[in-house]
Jmol script that loads the backbone (N, CA, C; Angstrom):
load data "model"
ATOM      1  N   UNK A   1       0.839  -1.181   0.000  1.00  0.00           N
ATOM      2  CA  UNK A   1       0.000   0.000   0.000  1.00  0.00           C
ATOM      3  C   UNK A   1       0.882   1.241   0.000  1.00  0.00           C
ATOM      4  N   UNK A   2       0.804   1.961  -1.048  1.00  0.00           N
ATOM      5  CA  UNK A   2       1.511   3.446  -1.316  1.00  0.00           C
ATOM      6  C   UNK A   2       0.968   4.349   0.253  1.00  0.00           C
ATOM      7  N   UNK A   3      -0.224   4.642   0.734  1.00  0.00           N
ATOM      8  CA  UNK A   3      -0.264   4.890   1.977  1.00  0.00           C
ATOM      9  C   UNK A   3       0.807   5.220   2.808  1.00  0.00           C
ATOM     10  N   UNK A   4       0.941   3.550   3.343  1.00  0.00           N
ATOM     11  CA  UNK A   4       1.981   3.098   4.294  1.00  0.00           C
ATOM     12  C   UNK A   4       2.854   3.480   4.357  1.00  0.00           C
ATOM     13  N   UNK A   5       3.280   3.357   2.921  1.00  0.00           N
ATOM     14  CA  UNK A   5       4.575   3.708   2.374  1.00  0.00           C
ATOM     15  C   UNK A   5       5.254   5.103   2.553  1.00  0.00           C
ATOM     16  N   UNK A   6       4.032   5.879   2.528  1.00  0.00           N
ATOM     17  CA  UNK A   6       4.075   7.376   2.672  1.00  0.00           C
ATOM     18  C   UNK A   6       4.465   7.680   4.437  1.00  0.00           C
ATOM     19  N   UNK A   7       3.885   7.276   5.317  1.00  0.00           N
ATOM     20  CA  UNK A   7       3.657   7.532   6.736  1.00  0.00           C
ATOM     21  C   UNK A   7       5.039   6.757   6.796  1.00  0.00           C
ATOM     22  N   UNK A   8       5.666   5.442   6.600  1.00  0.00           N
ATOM     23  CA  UNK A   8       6.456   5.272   6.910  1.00  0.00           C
ATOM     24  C   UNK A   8       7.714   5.653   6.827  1.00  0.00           C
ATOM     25  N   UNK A   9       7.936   6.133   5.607  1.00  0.00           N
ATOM     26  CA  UNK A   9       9.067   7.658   5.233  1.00  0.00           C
ATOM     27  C   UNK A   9       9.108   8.341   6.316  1.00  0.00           C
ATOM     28  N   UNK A  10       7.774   9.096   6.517  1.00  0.00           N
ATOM     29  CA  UNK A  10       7.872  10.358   7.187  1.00  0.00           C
ATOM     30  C   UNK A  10       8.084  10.009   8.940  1.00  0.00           C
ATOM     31  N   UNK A  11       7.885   9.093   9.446  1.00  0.00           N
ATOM     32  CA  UNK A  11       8.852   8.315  10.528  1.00  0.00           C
ATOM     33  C   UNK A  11       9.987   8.013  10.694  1.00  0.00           C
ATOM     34  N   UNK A  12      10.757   7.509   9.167  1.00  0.00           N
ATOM     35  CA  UNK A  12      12.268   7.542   9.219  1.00  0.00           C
ATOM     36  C   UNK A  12      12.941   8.599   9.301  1.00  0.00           C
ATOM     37  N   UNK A  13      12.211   9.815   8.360  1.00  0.00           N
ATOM     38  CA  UNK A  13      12.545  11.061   8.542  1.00  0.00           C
ATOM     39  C   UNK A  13      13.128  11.594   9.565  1.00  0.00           C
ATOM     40  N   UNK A  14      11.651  11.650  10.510  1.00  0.00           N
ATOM     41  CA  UNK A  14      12.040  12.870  11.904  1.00  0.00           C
ATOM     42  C   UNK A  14      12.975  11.522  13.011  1.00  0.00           C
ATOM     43  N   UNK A  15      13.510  10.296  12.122  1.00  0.00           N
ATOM     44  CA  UNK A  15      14.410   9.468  13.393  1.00  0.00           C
ATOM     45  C   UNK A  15      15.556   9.824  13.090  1.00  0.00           C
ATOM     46  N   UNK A  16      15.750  10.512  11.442  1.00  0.00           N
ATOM     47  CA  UNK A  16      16.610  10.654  11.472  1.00  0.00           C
ATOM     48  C   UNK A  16      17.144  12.182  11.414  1.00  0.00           C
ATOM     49  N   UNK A  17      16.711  12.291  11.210  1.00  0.00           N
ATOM     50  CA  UNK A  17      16.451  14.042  12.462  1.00  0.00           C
ATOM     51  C   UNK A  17      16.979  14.441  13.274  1.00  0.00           C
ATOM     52  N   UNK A  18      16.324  13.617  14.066  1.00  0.00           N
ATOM     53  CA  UNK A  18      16.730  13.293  15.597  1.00  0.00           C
ATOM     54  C   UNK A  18      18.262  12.564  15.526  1.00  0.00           C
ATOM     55  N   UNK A  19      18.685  11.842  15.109  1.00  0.00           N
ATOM     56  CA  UNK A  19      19.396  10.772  15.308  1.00  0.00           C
ATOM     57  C   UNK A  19      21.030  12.582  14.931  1.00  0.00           C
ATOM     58  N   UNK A  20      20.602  13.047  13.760  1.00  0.00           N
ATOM     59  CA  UNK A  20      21.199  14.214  13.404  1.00  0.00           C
ATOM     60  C   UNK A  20      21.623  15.189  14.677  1.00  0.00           C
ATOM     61  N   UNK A  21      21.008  15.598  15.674  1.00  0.00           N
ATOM     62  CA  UNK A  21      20.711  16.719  16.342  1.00  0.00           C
ATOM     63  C   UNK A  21      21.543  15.929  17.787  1.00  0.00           C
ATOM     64  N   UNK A  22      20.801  14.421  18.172  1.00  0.00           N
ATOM     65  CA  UNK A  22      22.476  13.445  18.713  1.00  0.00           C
ATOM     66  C   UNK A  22      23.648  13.769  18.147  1.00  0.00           C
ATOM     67  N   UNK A  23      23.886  13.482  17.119  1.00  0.00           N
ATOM     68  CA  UNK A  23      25.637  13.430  16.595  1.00  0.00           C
ATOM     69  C   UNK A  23      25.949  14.624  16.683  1.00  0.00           C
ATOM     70  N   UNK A  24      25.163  16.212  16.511  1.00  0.00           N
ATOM     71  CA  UNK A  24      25.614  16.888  16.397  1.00  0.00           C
ATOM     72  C   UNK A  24      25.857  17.394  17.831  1.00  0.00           C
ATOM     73  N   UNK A  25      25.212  17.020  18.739  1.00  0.00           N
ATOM     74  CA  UNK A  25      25.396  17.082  20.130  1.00  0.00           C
ATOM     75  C   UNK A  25      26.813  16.525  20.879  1.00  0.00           C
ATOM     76  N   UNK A  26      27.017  15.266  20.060  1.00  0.00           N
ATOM     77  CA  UNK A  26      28.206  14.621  20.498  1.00  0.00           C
ATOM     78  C   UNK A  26      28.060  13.875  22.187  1.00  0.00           C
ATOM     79  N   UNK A  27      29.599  14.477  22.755  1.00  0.00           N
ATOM     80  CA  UNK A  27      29.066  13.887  24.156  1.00  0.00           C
ATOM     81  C   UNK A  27      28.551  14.930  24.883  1.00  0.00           C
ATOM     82  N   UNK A  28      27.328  15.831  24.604  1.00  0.00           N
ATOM     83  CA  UNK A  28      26.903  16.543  25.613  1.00  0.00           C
ATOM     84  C   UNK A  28      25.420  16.051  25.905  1.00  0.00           C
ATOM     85  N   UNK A  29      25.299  15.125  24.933  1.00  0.00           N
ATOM     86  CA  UNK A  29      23.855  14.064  24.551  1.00  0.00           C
ATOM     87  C   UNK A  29      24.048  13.027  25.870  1.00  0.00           C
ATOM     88  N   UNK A  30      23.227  13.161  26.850  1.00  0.00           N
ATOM     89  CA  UNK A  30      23.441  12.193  27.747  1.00  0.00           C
ATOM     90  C   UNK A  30      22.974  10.835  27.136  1.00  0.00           C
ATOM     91  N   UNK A  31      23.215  10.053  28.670  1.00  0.00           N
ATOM     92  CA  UNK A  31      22.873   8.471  27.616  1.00  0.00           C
ATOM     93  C   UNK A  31      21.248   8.295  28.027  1.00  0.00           C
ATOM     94  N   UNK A  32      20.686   9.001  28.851  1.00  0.00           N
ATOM     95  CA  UNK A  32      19.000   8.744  29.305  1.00  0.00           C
ATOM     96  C   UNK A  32      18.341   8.970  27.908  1.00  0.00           C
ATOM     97  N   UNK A  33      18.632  10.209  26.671  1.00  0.00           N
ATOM     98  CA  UNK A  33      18.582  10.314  25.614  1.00  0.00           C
ATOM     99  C   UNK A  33      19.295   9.572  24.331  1.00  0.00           C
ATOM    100  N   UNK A  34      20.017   8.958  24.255  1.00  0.00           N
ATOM    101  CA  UNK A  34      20.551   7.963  23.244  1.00  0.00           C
ATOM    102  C   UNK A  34      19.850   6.620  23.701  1.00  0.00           C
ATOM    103  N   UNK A  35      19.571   6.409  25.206  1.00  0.00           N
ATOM    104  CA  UNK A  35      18.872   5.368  25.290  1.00  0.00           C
ATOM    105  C   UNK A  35      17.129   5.339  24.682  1.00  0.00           C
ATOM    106  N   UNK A  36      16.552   6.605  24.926  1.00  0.00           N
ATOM    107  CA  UNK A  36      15.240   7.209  24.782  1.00  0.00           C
ATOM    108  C   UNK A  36      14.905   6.622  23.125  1.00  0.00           C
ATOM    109  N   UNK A  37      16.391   7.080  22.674  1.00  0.00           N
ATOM    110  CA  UNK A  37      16.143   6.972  21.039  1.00  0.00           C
ATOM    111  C   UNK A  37      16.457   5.941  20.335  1.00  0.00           C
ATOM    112  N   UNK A  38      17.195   5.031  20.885  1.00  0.00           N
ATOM    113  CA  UNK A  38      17.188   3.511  20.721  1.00  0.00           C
ATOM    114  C   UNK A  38      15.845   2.655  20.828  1.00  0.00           C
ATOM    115  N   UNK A  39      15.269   3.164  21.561  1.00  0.00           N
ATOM    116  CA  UNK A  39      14.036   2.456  22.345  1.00  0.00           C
ATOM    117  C   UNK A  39      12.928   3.168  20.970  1.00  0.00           C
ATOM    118  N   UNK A  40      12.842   4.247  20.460  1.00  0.00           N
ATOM    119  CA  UNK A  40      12.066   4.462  19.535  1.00  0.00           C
ATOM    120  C   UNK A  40      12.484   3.946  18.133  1.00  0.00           C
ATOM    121  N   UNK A  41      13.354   3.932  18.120  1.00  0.00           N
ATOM    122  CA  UNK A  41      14.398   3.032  16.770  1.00  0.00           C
ATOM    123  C   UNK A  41      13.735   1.554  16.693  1.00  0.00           C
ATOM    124  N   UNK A  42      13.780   0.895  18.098  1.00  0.00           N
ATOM    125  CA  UNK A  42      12.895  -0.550  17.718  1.00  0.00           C
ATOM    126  C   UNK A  42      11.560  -0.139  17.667  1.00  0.00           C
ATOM    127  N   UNK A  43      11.131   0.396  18.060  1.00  0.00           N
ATOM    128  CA  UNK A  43       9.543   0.674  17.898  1.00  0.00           C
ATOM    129  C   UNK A  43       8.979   0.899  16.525  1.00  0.00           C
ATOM    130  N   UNK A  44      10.140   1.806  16.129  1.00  0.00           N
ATOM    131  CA  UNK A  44      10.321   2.381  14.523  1.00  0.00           C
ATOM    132  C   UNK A  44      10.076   1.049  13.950  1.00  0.00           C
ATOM    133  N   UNK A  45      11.192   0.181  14.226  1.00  0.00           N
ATOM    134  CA  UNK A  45      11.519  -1.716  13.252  1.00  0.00           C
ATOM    135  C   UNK A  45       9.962  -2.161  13.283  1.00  0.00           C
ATOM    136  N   UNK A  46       9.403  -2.396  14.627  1.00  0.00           N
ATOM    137  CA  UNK A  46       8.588  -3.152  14.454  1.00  0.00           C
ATOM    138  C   UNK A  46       7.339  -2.418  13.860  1.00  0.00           C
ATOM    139  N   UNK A  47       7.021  -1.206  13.845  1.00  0.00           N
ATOM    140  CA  UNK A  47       5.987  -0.396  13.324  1.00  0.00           C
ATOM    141  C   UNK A  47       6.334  -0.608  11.664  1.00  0.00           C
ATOM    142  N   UNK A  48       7.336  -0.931  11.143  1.00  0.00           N
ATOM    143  CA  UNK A  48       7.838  -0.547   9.461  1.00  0.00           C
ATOM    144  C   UNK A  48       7.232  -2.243   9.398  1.00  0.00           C
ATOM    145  N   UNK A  49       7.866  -3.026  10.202  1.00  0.00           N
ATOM    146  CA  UNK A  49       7.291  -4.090   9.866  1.00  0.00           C
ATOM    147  C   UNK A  49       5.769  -4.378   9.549  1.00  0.00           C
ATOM    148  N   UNK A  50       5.371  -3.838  10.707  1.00  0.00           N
ATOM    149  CA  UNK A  50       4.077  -3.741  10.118  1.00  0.00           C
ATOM    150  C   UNK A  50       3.052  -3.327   9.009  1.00  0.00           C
ATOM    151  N   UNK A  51       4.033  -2.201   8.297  1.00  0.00           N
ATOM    152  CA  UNK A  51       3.490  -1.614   7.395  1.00  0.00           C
ATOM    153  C   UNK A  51       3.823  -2.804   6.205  1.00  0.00           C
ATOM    154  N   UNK A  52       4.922  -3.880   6.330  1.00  0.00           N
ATOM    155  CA  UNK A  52       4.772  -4.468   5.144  1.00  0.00           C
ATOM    156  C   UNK A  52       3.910  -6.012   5.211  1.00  0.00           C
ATOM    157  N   UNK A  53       3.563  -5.612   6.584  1.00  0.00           N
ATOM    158  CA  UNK A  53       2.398  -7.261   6.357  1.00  0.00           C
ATOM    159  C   UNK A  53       1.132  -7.150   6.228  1.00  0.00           C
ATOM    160  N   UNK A  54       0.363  -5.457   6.357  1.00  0.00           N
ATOM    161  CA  UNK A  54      -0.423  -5.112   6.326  1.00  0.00           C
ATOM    162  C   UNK A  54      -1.100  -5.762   4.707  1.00  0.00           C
ATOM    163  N   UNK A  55      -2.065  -6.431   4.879  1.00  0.00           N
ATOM    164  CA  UNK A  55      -2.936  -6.857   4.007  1.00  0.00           C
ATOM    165  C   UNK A  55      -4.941  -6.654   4.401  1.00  0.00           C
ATOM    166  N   UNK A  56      -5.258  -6.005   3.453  1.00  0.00           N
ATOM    167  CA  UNK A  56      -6.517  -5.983   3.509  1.00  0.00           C
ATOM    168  C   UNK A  56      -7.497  -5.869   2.464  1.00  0.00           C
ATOM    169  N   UNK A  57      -8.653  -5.517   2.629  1.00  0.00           N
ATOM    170  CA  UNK A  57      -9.861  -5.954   1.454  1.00  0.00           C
ATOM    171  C   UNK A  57     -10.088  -4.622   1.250  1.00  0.00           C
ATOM    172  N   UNK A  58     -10.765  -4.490   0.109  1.00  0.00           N
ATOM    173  CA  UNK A  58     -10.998  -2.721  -0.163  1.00  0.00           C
ATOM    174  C   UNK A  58     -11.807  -1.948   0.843  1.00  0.00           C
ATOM    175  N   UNK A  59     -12.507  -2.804   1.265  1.00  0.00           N
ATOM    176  CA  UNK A  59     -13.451  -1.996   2.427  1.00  0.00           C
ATOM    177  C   UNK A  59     -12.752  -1.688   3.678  1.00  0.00           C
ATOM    178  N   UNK A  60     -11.612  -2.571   3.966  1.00  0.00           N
ATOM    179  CA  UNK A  60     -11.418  -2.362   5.680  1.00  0.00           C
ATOM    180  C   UNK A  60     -10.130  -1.147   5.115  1.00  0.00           C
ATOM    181  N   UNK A  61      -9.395  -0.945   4.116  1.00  0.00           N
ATOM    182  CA  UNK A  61      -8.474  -0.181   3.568  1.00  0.00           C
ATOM    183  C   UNK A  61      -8.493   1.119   4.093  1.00  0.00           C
ATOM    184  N   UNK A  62      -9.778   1.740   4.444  1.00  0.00           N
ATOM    185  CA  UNK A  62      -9.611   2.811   4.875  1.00  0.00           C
ATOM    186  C   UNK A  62      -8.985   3.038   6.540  1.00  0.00           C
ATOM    187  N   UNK A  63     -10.123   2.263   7.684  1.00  0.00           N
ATOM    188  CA  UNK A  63      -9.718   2.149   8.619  1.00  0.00           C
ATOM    189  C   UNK A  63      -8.586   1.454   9.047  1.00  0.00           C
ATOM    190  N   UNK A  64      -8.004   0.898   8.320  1.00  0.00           N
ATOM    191  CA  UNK A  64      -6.305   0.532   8.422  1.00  0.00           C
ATOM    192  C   UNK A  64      -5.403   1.512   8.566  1.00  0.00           C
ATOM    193  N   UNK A  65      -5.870   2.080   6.823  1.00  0.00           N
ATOM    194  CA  UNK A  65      -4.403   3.244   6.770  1.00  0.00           C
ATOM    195  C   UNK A  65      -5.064   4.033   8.039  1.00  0.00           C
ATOM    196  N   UNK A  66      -6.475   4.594   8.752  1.00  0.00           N
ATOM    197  CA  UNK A  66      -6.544   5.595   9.425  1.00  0.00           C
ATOM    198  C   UNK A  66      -5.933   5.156  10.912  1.00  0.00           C
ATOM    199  N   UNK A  67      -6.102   3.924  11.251  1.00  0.00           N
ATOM    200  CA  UNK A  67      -5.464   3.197  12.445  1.00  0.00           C
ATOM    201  C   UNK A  67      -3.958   3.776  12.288  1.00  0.00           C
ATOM    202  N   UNK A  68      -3.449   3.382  11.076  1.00  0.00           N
ATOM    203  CA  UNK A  68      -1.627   3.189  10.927  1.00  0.00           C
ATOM    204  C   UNK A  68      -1.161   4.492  11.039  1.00  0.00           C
ATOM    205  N   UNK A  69      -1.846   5.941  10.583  1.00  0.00           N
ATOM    206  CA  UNK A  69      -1.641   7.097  10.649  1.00  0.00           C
ATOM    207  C   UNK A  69      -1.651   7.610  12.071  1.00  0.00           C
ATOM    208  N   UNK A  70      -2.964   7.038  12.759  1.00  0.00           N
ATOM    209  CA  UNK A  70      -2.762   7.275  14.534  1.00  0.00           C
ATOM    210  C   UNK A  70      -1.372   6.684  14.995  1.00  0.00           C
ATOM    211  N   UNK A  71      -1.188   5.237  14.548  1.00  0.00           N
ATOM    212  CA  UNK A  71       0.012   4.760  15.511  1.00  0.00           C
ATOM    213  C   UNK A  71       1.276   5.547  14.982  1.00  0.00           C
ATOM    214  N   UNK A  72       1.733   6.344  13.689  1.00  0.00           N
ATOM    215  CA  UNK A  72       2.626   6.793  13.502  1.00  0.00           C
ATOM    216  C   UNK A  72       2.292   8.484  14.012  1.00  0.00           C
ATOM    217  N   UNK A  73       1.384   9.005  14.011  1.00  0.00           N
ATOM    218  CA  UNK A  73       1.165  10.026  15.500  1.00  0.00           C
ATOM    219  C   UNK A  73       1.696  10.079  16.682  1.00  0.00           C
ATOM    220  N   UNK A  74       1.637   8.791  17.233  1.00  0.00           N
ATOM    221  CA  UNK A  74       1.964   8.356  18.526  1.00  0.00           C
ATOM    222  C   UNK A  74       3.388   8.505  18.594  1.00  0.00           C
ATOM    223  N   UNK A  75       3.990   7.812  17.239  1.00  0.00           N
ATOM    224  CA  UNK A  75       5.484   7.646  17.318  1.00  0.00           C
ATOM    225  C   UNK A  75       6.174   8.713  17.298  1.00  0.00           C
ATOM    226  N   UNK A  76       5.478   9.880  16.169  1.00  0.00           N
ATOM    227  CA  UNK A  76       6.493  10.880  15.931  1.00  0.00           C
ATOM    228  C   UNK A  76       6.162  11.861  17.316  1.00  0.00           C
ATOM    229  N   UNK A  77       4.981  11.751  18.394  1.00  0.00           N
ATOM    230  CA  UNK A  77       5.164  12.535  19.325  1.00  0.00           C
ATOM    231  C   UNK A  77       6.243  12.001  20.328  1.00  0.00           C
ATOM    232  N   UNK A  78       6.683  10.585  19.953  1.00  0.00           N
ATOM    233  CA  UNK A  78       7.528  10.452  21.459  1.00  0.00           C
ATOM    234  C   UNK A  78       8.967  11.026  20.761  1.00  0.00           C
ATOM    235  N   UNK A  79       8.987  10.575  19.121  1.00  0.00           N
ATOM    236  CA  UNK A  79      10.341  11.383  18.543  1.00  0.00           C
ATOM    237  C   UNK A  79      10.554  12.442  19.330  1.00  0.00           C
ATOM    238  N   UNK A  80       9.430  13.490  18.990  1.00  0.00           N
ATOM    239  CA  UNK A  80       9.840  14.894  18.730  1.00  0.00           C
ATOM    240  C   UNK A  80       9.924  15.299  20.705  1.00  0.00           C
ATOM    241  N   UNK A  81       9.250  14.082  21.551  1.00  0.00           N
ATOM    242  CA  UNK A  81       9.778  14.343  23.126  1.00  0.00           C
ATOM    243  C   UNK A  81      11.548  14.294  23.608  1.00  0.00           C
ATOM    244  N   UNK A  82      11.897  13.879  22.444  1.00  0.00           N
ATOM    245  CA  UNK A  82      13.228  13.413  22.987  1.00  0.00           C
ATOM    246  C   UNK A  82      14.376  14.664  22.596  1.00  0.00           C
ATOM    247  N   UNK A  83      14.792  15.153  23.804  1.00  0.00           N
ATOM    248  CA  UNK A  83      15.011  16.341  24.178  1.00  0.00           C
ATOM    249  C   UNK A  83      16.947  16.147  24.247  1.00  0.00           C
ATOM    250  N   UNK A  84      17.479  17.236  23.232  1.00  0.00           N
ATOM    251  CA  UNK A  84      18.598  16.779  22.923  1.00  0.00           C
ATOM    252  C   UNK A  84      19.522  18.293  23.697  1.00  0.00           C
TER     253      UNK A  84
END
end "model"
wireframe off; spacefill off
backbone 0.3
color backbone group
């Protein structure tokens, strides 16, 4: 699903963003925050995963992608919590 595909970009995006604004921090990035963002990194894996097993019928298609758009809501608010 092109959808998915779309939301799931825009998750790698702001990880890697983030992941940017770490390195550029260096060691003033404590580890409570490199740990914070590890922990959203697997969340990231298993959420992408999901986007590629996602199978459905034309009717449930909508409330899928609208489900998958909430859970990548969820994700990019804990991204954008992680305070560098």
């Amino acid at each position: 699903m092109r959808e998915t595909d779309a939301i799931v970009a825009e998750v790698r995006k702001a990880l890697a963003v983030k992941q940017e604004e770490i390195n550029k921090a260096g060691t003033s990035a404590i580890a409570f925050v490199k740990e914070a963002f590890k922990k959203r990194q697997k969340e990231f894996s298993r959420f992408e995963q999901t986007a590629f097993g996602l199978t459905c019928t034309a009717s449930q298609k909508p409330d899928i992608i609208e489900s998958y758009k909430k859970d990548a809501k969820v994700l990019l608010g804990e991204i954008s919590r992680i305070l560098v």
